[in-house]
N, C-alpha and C positions, 0 to 999 in steps of 0.2 A: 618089381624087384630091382633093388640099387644093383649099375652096372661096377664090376670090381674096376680098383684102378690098379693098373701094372704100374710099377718099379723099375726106373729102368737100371742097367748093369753095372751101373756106378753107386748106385744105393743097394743094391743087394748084395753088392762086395763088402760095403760100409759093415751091414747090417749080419753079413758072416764071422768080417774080422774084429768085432764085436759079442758076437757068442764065443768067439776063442776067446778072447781077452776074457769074459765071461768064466769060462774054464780054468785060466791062469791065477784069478780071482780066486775061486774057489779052492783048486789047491794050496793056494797061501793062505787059508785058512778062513775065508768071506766062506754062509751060507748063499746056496744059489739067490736069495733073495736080498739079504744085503750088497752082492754083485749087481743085480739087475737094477737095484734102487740106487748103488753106488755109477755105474753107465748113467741112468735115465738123466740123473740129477748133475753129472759134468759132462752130458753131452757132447757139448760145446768141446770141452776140452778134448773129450777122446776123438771126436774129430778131430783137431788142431792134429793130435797125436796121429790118427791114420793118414791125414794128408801130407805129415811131415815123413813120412814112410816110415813109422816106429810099426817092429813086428807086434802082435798080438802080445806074445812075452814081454818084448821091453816095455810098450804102452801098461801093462797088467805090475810090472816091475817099480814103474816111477809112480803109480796110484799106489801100494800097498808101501810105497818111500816115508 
């Protein structure tokens, strides 16, 4: 049996303010699936965007721009 690998608390924070964004998506009118595919595909970017401290809103704000 594969041993699980933990996350440490910097990626799980990532991967939280990411399902909010997720949320903020989908209120503007993204299904939960075009959200998800919308995230995966500018990763890069919504990092840039969480590490520059954009709340979930504004990050989810300048994507649906």
């Amino acid at each position: 049996m594969a041993k699980k690998e933990e996350l440490d608390e910097e990626t799980l924070a990532f991967i939280q303010w990411c399902i909010e964004v997720e949320g903020f998506l989908v209120a503007g009118g993204a299904t939960v699936k075009e959200a998800q595919d919308h995230i995966e595909e500018e990763s890069d970017w919504f990092s840039d965007q969480y590490c520059d401290g954009l709340t979930p809103e504004e990050a989810a704000k300048e994507a649906l721009a």
